[in-house]
N, C-alpha and C positions, 0 to 999 in steps of 0.2 A: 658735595657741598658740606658746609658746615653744619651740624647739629645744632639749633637753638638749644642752648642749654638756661635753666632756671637763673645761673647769676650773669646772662646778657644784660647788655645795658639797652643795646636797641637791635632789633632782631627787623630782618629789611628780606622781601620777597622777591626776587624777578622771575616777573609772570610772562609766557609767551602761552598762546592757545593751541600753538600747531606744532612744527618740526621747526629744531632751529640750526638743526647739521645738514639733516636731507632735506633741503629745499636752497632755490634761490639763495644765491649770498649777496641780497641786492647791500649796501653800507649800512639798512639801517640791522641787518641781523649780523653784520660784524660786530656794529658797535655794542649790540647787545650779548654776543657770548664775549666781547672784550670783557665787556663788565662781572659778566658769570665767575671769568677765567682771574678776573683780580680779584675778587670777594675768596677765591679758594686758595692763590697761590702765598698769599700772606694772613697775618690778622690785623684785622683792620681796625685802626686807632684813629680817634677825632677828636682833638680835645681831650674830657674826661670821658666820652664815650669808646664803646667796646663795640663792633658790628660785628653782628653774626648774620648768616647770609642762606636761603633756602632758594630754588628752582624750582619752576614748573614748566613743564611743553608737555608735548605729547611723545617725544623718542621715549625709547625703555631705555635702561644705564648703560648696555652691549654697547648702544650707538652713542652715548654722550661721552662716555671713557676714554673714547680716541680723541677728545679732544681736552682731557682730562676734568669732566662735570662730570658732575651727580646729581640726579633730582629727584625732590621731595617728594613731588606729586605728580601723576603724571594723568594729562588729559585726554579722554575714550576719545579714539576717532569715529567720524562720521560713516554709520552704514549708506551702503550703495542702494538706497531705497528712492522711489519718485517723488515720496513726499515731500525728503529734503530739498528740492527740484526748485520747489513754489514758499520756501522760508529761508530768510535773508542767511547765510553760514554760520554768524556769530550766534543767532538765535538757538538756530540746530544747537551749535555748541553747548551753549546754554542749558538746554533742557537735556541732552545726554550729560551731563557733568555736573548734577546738580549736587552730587554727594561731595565732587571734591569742592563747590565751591563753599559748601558748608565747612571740611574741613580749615581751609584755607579761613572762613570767619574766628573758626575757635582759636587759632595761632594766635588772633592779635597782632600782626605784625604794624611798628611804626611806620613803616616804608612797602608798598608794593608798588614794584616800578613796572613799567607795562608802555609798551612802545606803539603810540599811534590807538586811530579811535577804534577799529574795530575790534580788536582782542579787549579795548578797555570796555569796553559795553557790555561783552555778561560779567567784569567786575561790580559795574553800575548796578544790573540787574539782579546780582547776587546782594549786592548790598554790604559789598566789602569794602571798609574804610580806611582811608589812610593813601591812598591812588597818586602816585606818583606818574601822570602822566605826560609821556616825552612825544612832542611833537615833530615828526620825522620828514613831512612835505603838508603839501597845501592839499590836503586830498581831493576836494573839492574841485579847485581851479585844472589840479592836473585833469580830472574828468572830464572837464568842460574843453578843455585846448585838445586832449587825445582824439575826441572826435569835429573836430573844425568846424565845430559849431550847427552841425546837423545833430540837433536834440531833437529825436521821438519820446513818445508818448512813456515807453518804455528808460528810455533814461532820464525821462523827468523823475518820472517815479524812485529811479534808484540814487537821486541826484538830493532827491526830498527827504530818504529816508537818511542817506547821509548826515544831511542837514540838523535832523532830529538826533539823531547818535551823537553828532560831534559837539550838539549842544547842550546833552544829558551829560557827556563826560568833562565836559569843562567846567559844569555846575557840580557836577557829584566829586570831579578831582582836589585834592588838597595841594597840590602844587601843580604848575603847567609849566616846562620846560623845552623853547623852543630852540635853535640855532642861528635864528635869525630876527632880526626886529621885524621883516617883513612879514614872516608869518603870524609874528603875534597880532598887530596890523589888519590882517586880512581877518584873524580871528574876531578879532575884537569890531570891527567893519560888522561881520558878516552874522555876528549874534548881539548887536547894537541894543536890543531890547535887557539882556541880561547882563552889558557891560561892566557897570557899577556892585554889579555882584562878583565879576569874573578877572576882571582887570587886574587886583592886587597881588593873584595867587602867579601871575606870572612872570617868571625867569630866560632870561637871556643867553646862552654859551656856547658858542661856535664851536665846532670840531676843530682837532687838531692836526695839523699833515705827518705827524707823526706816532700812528698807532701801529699795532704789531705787523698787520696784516702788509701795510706799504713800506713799510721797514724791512719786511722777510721776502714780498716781490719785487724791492729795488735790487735784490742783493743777489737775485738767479737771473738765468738769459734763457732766453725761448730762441729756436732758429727759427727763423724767418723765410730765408730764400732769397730775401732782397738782396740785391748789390748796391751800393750810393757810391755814384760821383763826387768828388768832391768841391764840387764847384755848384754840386744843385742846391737848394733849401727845400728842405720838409718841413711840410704844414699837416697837424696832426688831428684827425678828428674820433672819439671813441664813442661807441653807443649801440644803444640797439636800434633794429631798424623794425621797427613794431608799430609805433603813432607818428605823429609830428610834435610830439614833444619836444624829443632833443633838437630840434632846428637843422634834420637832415638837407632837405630842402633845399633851404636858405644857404647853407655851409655848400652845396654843388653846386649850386647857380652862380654860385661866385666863383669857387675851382674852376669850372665851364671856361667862365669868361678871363679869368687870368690867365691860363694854361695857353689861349690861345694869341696874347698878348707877351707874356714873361717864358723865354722858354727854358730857364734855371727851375723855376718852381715846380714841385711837385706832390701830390695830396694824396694821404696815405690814411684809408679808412679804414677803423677795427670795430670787428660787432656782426653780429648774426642778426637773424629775426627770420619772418616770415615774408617781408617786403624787400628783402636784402637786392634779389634778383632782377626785381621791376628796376631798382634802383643805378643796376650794373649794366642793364641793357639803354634805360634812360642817359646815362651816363657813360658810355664809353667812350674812355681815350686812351691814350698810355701814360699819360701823366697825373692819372687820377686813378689810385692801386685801392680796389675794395679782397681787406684780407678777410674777412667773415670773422669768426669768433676765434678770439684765442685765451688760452689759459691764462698766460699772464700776460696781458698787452705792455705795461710797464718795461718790461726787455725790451720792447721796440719804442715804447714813447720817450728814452733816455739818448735816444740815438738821433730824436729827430729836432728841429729846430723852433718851435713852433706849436702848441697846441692852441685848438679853437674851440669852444663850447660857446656855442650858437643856440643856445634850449630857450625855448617860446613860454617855460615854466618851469622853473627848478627851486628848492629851497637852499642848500649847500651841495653842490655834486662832487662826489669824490673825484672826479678825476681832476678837479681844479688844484685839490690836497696831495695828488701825485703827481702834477707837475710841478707844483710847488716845491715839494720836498726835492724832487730829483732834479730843482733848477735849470727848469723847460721852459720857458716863457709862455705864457698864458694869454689869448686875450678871452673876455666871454661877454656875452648881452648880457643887456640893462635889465634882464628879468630876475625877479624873484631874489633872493639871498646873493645872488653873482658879484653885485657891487659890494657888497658888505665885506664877500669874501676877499675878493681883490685889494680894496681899498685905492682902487686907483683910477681916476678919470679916463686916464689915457689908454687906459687898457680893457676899456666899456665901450661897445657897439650899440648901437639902435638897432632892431630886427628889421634891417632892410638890405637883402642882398647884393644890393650897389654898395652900400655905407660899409657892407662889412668886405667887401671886393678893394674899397679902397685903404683899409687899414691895413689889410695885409701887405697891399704893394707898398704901402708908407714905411712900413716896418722893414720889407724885404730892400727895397733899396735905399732905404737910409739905418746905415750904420749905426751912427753915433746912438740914432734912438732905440734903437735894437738894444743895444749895450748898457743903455738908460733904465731900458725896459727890466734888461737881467741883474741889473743892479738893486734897481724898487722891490723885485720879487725875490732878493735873497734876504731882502730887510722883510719883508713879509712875513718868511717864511721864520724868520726869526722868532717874531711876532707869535708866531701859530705853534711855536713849538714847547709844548707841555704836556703835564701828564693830566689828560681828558678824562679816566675813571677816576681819578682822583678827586677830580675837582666836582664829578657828578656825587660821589658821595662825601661830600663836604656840605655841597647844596642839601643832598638829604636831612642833615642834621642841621646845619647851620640857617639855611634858608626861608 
């Protein structure tokens, strides 16, 4: 990264508290080494302002280099001790790292940006200012739908402390930047007591369908194995099979019932998990393909006709943004950011796997609105297509 140097004009931090190469690359740690990777690859101008740009995680530089970062500071990971066992992770983090977060105070930086509430809470608790906190899902709501509503004793408690985190960081943040109106909404709902303090600091900005990462997987192919007819339709579903989040479920009960009605159609699921198998044994036919995980689903989601996001809770899901881009047709539920992302009535389901059994056949047998369909979502796409680090460090300064 860049060196703050004495004649910066605004000197801006991204804070992550763990790994941000080795681990999960769920969208929201794309978005964030996107941002790492444009703060380095140019000098950033705003206005009359000059950004200089500093990193924190826990990788040492051997591992950030391959992806061409460097960071400032880098955070002690957690020993394998029992205590940490019985104290929430960010806390642990906290109290091992209390030297860098001292550091990180003396910098002064205008801007630390810090993705979601729990890495933001030992900023809070550090008492580091200036928290640029980006709101990346409903973390909350997701907890509550992952387990279908059997809350013990033990997830109340971890539902409560949430609660308390996410409403330290939205008080202690100097800006709150979500994706969707819906989250801001559910924020502002859901800490009604603090409203009027919390309301003004927040910012609005959708992702874009075009960031590097779906831009450099439209452009490779994965074999498959599959043969297509060309007289069948693929209907495409991506996800992991871990909760009932993504509306696995709901998206088979409807395959089920079409499969045995429509004998053109065919349903082609991508995604691992732990539940995968209950899934394939509940569900076997030949017209309903569970592939398990693959590297880049995108080679296959460009071939097919169709993609379905069926999620019971989502903020903006990236695979809505790669169908978009790679002009797949899309439909998704009425949940969470999905409508906002679409913008389109027609292509918004109720979570009811009849409702959603019959858009599909709506779509599959009528043409014209098929073509209606890929029509709206190449203006969509139009829509969504800009440059998203860009526009997040503009809000920085300008916001």
């Amino acid at each position: 990264m860049k060196e703050c140097g004495v004649d910066a004009d605004k000197k801006v931090l991204l804070y992550a508290s763990g790994n941000i190469i080795n681990t999960r690359q769920t969208g929201g740690v794309k978005r964030f080494i996107e941002l790492a990777q444009y703060s380095v690859e140019k000098e950033i101008k705003i206005g009359r302002y000059k950004i200089y740009s500093d990193l924190c995680c826990s990788e040492n530089n051997d591992i950030l280099k391959k992806a061409g970062l460097k960071a400032k500071y880098h955070m002690h990971e957690l020993p394998q001790i029992k205590l940490f066992k019985f104290i929430p992770p960010e806390a642990c983090i906290f109290l091992r790292n209390k030297c860098v977060f001292r550091e990180i105070k003396k910098e002064k930086y205008d801007a630390v940006i810090v993705f979601d509430v729990p890495p933001a809470i030992g900023l809070c608790l550090a008492r580091v200012k200036n928290i640029i906190l980006m709101i990346r899902k409903d973390m909350i709501g997701y907890e509550k739908v992952s387990v279908n509503g059997q809350i013990n004793l033990k997830k109340r408690l971890k539902i409560a402390m949430q609660w308390l985190s996410e409403g330290i960081t939205l008080l202690k943040a100097k800006t709150v930047i979500c994706q969707c109106e819906y989250d801001k909404n559910v924020l502002l709902k859901r800490h009604g007591f603090i409203r009027k303090v919390i309301e003004a600091k927040f910012r609005i900005q959708i992702n874009n369908v075009n960031p590097s990462w779906i831009i450099n997987k439209s452009l490779t192919d994965e074999t498959t194995g599959l043969n297509r007819d060309k007289s069948e339709f693929w209907v495409c579903f991506i996800g992991e099979f871990e909760d009932l989040r993504k509306g696995q479920e709901l998206f088979l009960k409807a395959a089920e019932s079409i499969v045995k009605k429509e004998g053109a159609v065919r349903f082609i699921l991508i995604g691992g998990g732990k539940k995968l198998n209950i899934y394939k044994e509940k569900y076997n036919h030949p017209y309903i393909k569970f592939l398990g995980r693959m590297d880049n689903p995108l080679s296959l989601l460009k071939k097919t006709d169709m993609l379905v996001v069926p999620s019971l809770a989502d903020s903006c899901p990236n695979t809505i943004m790669e169908a978009l881009y790679n002009e797949v047709p899309v439909i998704g539920s009425n949940a969470g950011g999905i409508p906002e992302m679409i913008n389109d009535d027609s292509a918004v389901f109720d979570l009811e796997w009849s409702i959603l059994e019959k858009k599909i056949t709506q779509i599959y047998r009528d043409k014209v609105y098929y073509k209606e369909l890929k029509e709206k979502q190449k203006k969509r796409k139009e829509e969504l297509s800009f440059n998203w680090t860009e526009i997040i460090f503009k809000l920085l300064i300008n916001g």
